[in-house]
TORKOL-4160 file (C-alpha; in steps of 0.2 Angstrom, whole numbers, padded with zeros to 4 digits, m for minus):
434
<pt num="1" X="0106" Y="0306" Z="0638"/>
<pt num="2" X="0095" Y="0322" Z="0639"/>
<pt num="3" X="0082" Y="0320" Z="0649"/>
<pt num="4" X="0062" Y="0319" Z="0637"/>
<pt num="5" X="0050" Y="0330" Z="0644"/>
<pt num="6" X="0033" Y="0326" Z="0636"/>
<pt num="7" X="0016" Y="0338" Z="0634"/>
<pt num="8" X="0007" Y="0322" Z="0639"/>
<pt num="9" X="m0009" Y="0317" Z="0645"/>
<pt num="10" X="m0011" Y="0298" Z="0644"/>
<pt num="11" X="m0028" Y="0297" Z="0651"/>
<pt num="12" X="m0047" Y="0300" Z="0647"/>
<pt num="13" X="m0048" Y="0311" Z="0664"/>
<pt num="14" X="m0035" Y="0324" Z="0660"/>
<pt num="15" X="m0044" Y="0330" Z="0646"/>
<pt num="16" X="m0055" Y="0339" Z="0658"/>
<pt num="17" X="m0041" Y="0347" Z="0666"/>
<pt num="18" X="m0038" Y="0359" Z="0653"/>
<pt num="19" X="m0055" Y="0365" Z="0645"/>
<pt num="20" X="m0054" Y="0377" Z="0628"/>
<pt num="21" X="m0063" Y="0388" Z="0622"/>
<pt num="22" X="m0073" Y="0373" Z="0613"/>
<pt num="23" X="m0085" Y="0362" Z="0626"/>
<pt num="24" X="m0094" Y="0348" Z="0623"/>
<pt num="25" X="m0113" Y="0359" Z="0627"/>
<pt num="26" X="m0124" Y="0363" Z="0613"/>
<pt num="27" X="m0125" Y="0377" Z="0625"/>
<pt num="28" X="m0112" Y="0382" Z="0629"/>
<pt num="29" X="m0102" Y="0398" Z="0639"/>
<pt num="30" X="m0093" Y="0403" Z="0656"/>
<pt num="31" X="m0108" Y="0411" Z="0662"/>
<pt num="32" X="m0120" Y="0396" Z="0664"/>
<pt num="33" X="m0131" Y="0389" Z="0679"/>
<pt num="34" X="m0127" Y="0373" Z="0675"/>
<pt num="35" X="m0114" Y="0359" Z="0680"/>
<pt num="36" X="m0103" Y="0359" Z="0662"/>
<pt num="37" X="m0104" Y="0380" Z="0667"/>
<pt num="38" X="m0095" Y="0374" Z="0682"/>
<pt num="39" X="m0083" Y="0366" Z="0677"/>
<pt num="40" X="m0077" Y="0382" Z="0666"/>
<pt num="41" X="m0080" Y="0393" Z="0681"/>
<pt num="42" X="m0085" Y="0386" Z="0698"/>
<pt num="43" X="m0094" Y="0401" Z="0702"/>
<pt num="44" X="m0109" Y="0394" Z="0693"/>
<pt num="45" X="m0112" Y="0382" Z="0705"/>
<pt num="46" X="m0119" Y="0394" Z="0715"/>
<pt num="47" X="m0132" Y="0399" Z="0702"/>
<pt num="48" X="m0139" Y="0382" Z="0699"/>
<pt num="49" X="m0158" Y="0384" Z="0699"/>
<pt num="50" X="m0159" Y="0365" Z="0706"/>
<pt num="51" X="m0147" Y="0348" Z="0709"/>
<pt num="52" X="m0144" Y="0341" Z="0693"/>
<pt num="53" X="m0134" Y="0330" Z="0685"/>
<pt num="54" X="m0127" Y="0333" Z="0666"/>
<pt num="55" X="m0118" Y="0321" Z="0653"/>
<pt num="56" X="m0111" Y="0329" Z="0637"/>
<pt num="57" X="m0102" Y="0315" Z="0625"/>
<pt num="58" X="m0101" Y="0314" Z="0605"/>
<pt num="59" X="m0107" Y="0300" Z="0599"/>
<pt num="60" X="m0104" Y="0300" Z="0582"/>
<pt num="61" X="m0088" Y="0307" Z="0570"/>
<pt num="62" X="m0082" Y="0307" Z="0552"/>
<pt num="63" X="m0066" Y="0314" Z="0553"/>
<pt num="64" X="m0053" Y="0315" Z="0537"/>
<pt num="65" X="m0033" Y="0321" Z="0543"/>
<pt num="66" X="m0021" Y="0324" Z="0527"/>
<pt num="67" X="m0004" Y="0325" Z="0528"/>
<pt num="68" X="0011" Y="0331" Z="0517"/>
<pt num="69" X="0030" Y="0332" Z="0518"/>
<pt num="70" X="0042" Y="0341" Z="0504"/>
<pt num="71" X="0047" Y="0326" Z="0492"/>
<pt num="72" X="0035" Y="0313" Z="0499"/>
<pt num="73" X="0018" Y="0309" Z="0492"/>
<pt num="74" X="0003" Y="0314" Z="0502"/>
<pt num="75" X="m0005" Y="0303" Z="0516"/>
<pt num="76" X="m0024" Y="0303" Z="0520"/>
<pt num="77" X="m0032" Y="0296" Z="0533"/>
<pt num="78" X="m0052" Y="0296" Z="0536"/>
<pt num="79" X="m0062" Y="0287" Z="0550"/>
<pt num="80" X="m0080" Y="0288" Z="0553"/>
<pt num="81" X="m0094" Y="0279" Z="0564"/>
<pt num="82" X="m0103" Y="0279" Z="0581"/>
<pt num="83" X="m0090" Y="0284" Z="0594"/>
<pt num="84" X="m0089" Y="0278" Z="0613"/>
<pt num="85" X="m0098" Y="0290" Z="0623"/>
<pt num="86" X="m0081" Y="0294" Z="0634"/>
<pt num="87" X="m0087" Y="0310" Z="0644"/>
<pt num="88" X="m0086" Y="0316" Z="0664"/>
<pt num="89" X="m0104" Y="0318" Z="0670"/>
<pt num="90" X="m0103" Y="0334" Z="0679"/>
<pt num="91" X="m0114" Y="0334" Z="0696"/>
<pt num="92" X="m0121" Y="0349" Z="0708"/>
<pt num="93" X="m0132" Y="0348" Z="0722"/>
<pt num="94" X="m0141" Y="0363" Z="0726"/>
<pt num="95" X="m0144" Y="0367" Z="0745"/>
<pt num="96" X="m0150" Y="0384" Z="0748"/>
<pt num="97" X="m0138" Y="0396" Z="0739"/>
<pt num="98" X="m0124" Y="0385" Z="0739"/>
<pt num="99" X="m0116" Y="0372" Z="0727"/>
<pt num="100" X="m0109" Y="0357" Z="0730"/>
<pt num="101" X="m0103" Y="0344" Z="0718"/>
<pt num="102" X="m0090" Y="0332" Z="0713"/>
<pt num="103" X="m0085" Y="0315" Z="0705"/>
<pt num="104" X="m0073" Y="0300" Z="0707"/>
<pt num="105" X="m0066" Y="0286" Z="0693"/>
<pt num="106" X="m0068" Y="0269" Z="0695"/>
<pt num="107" X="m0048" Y="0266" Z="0694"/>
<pt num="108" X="m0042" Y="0253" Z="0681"/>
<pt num="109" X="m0053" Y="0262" Z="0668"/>
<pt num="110" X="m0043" Y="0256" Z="0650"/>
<pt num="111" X="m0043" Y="0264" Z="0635"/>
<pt num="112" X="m0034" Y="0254" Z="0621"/>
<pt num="113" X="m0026" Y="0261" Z="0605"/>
<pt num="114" X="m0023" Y="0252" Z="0587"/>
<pt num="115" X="m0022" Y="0264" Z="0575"/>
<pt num="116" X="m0015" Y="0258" Z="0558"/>
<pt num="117" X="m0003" Y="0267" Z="0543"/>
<pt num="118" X="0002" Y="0283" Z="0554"/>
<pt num="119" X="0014" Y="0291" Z="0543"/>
<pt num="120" X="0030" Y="0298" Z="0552"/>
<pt num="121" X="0047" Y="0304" Z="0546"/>
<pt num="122" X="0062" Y="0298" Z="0552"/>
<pt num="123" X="0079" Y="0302" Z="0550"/>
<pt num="124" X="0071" Y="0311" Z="0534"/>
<pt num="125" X="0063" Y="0296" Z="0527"/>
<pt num="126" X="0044" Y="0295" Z="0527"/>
<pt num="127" X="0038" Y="0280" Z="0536"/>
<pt num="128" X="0022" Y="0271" Z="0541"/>
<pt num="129" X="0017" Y="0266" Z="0559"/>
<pt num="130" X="0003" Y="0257" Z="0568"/>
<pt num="131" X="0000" Y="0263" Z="0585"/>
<pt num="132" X="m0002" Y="0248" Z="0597"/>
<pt num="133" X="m0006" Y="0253" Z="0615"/>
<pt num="134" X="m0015" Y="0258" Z="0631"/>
<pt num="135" X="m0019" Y="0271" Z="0644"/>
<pt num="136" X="m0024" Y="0268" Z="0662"/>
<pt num="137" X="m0035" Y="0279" Z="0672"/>
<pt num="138" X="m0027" Y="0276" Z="0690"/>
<pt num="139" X="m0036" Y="0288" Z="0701"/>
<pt num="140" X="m0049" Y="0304" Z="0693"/>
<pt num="141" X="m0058" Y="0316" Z="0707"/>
<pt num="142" X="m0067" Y="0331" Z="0704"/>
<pt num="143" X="m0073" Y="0342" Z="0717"/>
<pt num="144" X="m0083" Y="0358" Z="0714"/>
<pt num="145" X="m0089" Y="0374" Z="0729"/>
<pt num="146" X="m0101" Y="0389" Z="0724"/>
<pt num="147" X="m0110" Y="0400" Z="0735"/>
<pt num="148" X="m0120" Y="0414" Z="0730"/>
<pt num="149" X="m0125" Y="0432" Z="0737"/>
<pt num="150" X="m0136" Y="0438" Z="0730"/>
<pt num="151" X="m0130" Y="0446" Z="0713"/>
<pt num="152" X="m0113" Y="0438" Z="0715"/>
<pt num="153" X="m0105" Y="0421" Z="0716"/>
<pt num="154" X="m0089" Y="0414" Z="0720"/>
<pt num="155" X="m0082" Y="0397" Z="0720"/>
<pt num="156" X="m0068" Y="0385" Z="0718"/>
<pt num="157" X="m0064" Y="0369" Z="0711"/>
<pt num="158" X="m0051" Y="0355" Z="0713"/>
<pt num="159" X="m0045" Y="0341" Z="0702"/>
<pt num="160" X="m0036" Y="0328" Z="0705"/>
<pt num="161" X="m0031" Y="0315" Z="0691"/>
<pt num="162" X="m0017" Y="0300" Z="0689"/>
<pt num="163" X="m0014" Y="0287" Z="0674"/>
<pt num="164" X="m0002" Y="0277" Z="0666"/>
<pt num="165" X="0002" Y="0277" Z="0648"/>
<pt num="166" X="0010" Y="0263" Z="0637"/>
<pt num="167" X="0011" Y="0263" Z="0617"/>
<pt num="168" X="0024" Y="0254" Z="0602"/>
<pt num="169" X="0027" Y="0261" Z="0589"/>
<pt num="170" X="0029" Y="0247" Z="0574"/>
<pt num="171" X="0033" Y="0249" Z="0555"/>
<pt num="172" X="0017" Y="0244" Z="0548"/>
<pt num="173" X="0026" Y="0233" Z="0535"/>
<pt num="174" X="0033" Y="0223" Z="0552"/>
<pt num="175" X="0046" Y="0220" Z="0565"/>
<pt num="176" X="0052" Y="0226" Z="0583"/>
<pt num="177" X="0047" Y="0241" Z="0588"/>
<pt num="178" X="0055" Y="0259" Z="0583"/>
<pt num="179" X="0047" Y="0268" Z="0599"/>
<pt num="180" X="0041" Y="0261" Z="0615"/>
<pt num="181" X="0032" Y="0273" Z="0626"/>
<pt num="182" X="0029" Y="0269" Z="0646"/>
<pt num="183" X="0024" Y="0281" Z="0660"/>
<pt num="184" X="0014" Y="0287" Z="0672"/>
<pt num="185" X="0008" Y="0304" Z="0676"/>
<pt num="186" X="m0002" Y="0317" Z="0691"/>
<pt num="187" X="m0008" Y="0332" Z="0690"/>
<pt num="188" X="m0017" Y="0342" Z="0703"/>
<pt num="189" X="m0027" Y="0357" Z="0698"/>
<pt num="190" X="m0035" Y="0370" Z="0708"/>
<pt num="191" X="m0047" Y="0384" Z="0700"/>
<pt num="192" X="m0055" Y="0400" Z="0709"/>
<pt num="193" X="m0071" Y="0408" Z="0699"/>
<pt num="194" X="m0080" Y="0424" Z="0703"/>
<pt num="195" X="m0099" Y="0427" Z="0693"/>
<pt num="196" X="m0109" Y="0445" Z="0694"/>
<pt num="197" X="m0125" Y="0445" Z="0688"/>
<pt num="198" X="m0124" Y="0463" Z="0686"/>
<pt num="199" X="m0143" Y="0465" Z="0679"/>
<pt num="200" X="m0149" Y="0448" Z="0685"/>
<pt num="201" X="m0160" Y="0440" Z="0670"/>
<pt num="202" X="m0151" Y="0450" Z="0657"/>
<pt num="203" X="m0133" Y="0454" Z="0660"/>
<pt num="204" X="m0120" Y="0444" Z="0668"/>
<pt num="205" X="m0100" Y="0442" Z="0669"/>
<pt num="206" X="m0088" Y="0427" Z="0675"/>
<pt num="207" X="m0071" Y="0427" Z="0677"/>
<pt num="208" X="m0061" Y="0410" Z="0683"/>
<pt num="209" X="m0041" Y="0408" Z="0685"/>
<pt num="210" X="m0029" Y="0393" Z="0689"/>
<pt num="211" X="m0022" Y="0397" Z="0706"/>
<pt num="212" X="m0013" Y="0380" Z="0707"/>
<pt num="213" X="m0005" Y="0368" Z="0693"/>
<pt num="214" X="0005" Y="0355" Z="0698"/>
<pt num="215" X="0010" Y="0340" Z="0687"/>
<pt num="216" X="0022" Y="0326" Z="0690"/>
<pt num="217" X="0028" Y="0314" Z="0673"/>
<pt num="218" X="0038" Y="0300" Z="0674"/>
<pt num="219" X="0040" Y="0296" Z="0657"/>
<pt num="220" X="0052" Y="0281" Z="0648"/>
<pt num="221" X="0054" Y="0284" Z="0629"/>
<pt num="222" X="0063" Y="0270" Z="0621"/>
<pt num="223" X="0072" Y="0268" Z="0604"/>
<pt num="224" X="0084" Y="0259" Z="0596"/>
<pt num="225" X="0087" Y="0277" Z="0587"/>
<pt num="226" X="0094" Y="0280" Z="0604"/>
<pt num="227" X="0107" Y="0268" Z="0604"/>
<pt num="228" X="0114" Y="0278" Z="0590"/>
<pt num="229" X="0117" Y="0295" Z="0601"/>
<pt num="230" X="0133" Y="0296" Z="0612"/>
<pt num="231" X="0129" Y="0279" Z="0615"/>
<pt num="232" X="0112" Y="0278" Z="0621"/>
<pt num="233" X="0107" Y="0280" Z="0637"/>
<pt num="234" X="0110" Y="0263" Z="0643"/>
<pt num="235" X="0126" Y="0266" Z="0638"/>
<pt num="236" X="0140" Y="0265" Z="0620"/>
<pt num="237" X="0133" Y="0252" Z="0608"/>
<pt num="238" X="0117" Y="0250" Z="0617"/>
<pt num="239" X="0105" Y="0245" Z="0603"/>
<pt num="240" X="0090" Y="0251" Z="0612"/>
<pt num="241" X="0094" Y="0266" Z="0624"/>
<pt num="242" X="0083" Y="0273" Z="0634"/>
<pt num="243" X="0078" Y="0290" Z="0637"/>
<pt num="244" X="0066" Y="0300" Z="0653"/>
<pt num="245" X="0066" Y="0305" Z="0670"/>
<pt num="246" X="0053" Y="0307" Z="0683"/>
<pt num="247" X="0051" Y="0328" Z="0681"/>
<pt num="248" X="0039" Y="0340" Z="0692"/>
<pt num="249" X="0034" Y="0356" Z="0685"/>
<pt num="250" X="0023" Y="0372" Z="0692"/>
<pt num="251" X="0015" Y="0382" Z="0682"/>
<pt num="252" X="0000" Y="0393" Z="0693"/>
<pt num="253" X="m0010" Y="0406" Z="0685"/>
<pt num="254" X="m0006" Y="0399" Z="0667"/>
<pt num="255" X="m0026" Y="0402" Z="0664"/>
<pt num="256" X="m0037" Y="0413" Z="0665"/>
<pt num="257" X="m0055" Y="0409" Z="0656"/>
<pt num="258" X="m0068" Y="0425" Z="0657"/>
<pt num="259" X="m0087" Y="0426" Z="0649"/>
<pt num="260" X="m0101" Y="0436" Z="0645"/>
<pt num="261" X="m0120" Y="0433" Z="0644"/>
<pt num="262" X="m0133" Y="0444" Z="0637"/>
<pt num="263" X="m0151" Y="0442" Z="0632"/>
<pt num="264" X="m0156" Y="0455" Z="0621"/>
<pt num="265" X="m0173" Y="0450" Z="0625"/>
<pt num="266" X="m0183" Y="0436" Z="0631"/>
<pt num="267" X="m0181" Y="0424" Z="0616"/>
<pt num="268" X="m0163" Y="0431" Z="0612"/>
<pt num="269" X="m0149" Y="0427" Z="0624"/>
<pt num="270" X="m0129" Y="0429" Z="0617"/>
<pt num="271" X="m0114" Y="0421" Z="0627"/>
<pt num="272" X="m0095" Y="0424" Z="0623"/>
<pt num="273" X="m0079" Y="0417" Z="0631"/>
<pt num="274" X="m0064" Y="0422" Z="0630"/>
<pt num="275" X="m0048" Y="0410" Z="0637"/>
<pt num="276" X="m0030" Y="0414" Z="0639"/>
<pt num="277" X="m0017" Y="0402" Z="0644"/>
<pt num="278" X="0002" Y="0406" Z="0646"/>
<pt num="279" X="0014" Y="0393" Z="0639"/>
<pt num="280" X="0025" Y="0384" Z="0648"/>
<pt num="281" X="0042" Y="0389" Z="0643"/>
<pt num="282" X="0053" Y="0376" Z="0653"/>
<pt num="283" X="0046" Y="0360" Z="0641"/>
<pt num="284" X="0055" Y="0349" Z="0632"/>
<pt num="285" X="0054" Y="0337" Z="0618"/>
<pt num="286" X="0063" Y="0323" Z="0610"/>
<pt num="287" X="0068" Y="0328" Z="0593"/>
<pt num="288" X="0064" Y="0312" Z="0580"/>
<pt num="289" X="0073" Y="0325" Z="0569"/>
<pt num="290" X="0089" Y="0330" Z="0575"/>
<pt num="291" X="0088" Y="0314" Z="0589"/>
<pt num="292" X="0091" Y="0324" Z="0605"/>
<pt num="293" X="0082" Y="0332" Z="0617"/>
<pt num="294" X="0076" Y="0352" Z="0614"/>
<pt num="295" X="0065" Y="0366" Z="0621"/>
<pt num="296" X="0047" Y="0365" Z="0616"/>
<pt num="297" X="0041" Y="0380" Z="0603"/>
<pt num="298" X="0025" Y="0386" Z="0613"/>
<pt num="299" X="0016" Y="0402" Z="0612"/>
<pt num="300" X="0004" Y="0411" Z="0624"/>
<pt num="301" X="m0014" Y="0408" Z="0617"/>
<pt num="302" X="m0031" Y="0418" Z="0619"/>
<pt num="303" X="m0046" Y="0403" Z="0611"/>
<pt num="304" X="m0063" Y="0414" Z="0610"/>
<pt num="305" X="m0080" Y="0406" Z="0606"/>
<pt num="306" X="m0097" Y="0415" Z="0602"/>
<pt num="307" X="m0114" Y="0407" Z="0606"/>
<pt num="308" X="m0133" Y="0413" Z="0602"/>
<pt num="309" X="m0146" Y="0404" Z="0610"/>
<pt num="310" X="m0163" Y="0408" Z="0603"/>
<pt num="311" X="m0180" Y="0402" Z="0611"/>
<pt num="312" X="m0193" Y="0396" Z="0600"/>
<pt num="313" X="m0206" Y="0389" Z="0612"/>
<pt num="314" X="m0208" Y="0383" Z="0629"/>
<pt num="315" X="m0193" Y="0369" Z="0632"/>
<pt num="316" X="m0188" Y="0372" Z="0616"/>
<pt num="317" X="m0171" Y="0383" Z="0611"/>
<pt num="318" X="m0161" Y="0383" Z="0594"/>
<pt num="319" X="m0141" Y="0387" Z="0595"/>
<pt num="320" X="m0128" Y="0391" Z="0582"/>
<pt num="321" X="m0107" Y="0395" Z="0589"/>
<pt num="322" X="m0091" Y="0396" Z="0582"/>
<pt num="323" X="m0073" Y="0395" Z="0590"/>
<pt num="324" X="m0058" Y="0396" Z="0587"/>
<pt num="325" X="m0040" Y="0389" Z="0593"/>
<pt num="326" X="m0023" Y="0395" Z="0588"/>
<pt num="327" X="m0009" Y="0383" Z="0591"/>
<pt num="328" X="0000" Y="0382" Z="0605"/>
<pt num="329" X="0016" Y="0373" Z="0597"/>
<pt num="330" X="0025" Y="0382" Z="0585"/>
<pt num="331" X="0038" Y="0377" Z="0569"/>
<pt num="332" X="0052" Y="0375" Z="0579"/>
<pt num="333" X="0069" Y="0376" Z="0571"/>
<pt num="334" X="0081" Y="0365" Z="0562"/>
<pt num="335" X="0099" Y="0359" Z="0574"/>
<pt num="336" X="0104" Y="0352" Z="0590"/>
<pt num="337" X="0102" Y="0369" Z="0598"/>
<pt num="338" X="0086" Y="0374" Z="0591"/>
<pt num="339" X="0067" Y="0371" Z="0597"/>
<pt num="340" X="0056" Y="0357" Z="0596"/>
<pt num="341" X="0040" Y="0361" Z="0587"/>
<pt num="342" X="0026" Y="0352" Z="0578"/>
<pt num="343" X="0030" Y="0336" Z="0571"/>
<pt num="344" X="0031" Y="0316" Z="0572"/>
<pt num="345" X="0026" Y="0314" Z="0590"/>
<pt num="346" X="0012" Y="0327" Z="0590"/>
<pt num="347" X="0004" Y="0319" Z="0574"/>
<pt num="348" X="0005" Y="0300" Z="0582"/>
<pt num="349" X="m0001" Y="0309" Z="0603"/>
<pt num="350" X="m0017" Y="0319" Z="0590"/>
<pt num="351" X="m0021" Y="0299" Z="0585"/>
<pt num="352" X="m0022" Y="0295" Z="0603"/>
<pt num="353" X="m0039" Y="0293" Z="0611"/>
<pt num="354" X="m0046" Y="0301" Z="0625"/>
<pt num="355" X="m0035" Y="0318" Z="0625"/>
<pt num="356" X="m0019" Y="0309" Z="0628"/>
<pt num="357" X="m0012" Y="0320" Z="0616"/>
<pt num="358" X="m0020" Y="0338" Z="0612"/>
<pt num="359" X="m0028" Y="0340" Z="0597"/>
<pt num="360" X="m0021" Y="0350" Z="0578"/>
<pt num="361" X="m0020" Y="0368" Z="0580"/>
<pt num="362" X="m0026" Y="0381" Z="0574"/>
<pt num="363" X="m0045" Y="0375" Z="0574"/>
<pt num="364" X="m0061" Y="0385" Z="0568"/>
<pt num="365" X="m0078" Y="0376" Z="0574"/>
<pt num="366" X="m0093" Y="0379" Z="0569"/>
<pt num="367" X="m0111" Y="0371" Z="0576"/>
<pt num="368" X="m0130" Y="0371" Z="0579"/>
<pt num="369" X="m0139" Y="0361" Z="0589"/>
<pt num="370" X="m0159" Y="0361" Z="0597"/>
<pt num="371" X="m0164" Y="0359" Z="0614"/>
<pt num="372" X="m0178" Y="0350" Z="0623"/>
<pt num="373" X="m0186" Y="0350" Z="0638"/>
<pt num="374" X="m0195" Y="0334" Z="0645"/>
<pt num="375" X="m0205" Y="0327" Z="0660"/>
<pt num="376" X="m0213" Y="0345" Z="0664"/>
<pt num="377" X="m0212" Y="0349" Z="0685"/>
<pt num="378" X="m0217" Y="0360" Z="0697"/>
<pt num="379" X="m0210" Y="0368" Z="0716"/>
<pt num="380" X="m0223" Y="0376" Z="0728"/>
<pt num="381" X="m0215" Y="0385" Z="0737"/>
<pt num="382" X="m0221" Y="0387" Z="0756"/>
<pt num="383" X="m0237" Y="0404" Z="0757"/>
<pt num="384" X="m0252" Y="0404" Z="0752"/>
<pt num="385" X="m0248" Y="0418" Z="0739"/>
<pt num="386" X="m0231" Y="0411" Z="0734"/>
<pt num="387" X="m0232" Y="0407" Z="0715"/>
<pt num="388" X="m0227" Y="0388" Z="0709"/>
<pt num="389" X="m0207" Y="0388" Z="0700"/>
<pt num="390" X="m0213" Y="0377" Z="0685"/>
<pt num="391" X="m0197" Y="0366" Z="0676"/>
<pt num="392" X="m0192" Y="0353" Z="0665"/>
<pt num="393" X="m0186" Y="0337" Z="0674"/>
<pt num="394" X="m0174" Y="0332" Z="0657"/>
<pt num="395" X="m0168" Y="0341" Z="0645"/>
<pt num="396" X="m0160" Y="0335" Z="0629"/>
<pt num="397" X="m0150" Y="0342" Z="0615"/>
<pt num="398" X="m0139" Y="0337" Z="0601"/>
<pt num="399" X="m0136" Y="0346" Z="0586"/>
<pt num="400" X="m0119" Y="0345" Z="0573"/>
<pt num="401" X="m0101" Y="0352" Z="0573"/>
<pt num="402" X="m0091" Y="0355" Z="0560"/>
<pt num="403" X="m0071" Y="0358" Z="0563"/>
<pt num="404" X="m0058" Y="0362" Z="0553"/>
<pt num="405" X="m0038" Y="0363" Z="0556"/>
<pt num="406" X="m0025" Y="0367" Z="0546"/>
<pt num="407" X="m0007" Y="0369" Z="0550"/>
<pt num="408" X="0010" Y="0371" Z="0539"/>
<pt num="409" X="0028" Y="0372" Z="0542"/>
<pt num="410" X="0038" Y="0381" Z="0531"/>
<pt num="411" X="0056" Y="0377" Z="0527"/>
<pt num="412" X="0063" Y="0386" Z="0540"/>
<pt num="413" X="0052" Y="0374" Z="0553"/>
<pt num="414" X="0060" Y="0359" Z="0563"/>
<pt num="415" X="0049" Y="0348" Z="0550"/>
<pt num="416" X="0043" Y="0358" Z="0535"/>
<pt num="417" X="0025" Y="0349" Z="0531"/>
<pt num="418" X="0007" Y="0352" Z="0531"/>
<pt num="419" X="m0007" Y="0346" Z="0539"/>
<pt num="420" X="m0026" Y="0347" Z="0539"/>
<pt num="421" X="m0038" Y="0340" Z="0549"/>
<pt num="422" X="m0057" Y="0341" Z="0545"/>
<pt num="423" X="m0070" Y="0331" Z="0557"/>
<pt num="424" X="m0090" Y="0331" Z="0556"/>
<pt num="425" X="m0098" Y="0327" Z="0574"/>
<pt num="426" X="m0114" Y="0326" Z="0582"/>
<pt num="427" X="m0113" Y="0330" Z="0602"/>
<pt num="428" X="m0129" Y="0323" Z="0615"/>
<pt num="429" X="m0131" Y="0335" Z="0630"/>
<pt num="430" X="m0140" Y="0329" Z="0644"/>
<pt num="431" X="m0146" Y="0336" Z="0657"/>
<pt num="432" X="m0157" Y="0328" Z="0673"/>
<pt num="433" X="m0163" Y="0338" Z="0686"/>
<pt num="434" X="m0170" Y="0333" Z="0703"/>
């Protein structure tokens, strides 16, 4: 049997191994002093005014995904409520012009998965599925370098993550299984930043690249489908054959993220990123379609996101942004020797918490949020004449997202269909400084 080579993340942690275009800051860009700037471009460590310590999760969703397949009637699913404030707090200590900062997982960090009425087409006949599983953070370390001279500020970043990853596939009406999913996976990934603040106060310019990308998958995907095709992988008349292999790929330089910031004046700042990341032509999927193993349909993709940040009082700022996503997956094409592109397996890894599978594209987001300062502080600085730095302690923010995305796979596509995703959310930024 062809080996299954899976765009998989099965854990919490990896989602932050791969930032878009769309963070989790009401503030956000790639040109900001703060630790969530750092993790975009670890030059910004560098140019934290102090140590602090910041924790950006969403703590509430309503989310409504709709899904259509030629012939079959149309499935909605919606889900709203508090959410699980699943986040990486970001950390940089400030000594003298440098900036230091990291973070390690508590291993045997679970996240469990029951999602119910998922549905999926199989062998050309829609289906329903619950989702029955869970996802294992093994080991999750993040470690971050900034120095600045002067004007200009360079940095580099590391992450190391490994998880495990299991998951069934059952017909919501009942019985065995029609998927079993078990694996493990590592990924180590290295980034290099460089920050100009080429009129300090009013213009500045980042640029950040992945000089190293490495991940290892070892991934089981079993099916009694399998047992169907040249025999299975356990062999002929194998009712439940077994597809995967343990697979390492390399894909360096595959993204490079750059930004701007510019205050039109003291009230008025604008921020704009741009991210491009080059696809990684050598992946493979398991085709639920055609029931063999084919190259993955990905596409280069530049995300951009726009931000103005307007100050309407001491401690007090108001923000608005948009962003925008295109797909990295494409339609694929129908046969044995075609390409693997959207279809059942993305929609069940989109259900799938904590950025084990990535998310619908293309997306368009839209937000606004306020930011507050609290607990009011002050440095005196060593002099007679030197003038006290005066700062806020805490600063919180939260504000409101709206996302929409909408895909559709026309006849000549792998799996014609059409989906849209639409989610309200309300994101809590905070932000303590020592």
């Amino acid at each position: 049997m062809a080996r299954a080579r899976y765009a998989l993340v099965p854990c919490l942690a990896f989602a932050a191994l791969a930032p878009r275009a769309m963070a989790q800051s009401i503030i956000r860009g790639s040109v900001m002093g703060t630790p969530e700037g750092a993790a975009a471009n670890p030059a910004n460590a560098g140019f934290v005014d102090r140590t602090q310590v910041q924790f950006a999760p969403h703590l509430f969703k309503t989310e409504s995904y709709r899904i259509r397949y030629p012939g079959f009637e149309s499935s909605e699913q919606g889900d709203s409520g508090i959410q699980a404030p699943l986040a990486i707090p970001r950390f940089i200590a400030k000594i003298g012009n440098l900036g230091v900062g990291g973070i390690v997982a508590p291993p045997g960090l679970a996240l469990p998965v029951e999602i119910k009425r998922i549905p999926v087409i199989v062998l050309k006949t829609l289906n329903y599925f619950d989702i029955n599983g869970e996802a294992t953070v093994n080991m999750f370390a993040n470690a971050v370098v900034g120095y600045r001279f002067g004007n200009l500020g360079l940095g580099v970043s590391g992450d190391f993550a490994s998880a495990g990853f299991k998951a069934d596939l059952v017909p919501s009406s009942g019985g065995d299984p029609l998927v079993s999913i078990n694996g493990s996976a590592t990924i180590i990934n290295v980034r290099s930043g460089v920050r100009w603040d080429v009129v300090p106060g009013r213009f500045a310019l980042g640029v950040s690249v992945v000089v190293l990308k490495s991940s290892s998958l070892d991934l089981k995907f079993e099916s009694p489908l399998l047992g169907d095709v040249a025999g299975g992988a356990g062999g002929e008349g194998d009712p439940g054959g077994q597809a995967g292999k343990p697979s390492t790929t390399s894909n360096p330089l595959d993204q490079i993220q750059f930004g701007v910031q510019l205050a039109l004046s003291q009230k008025v700042r604008l921020l704009a990123d741009g991210l491009y990341t080059r696809a990684d032509k050598s992946q493979t999927m398991f085709s639920l379609v055609d029931l063999t193993d084919k190259p993955r349909d990905v596409h280069d993709t530049f995300a951009v996101s726009g931000n103005v940040v307007l100050n309407v009082a001491d401690g007090r700022n108001l923000s608005v942004w948009v962003a925008h996503d295109p797909a990295r997956i494409g339609k694929g094409s129908q046969g044995a020797d075609g390409l693997s592109g959207f279809g059942t397996l993305d929609v069940v890894m989109t259900k799938l918490p904590g950025g084990v599978g990535e998310p619908l594209l293309p997306r368009t987001s839209f937000g606004a949020g306020a930011q507050f300062g609290f607990m009011p502080k002050s440095d005196k600085p060593p002099g007679k004449k030197a003038k006290a730095v005066y700062y806020y302690a805490l600063t919180l923010a939260t504000g409101i997202v709206y996302e929409r995305a909408s895909l559709g796979i026309d006849e000549d596509g792998e799996l014609p269909g059409a989906y849209l995703q639409t989610s309200t959310s309300i994101p809590v930024d905070i932000t303590y400084k020592f």
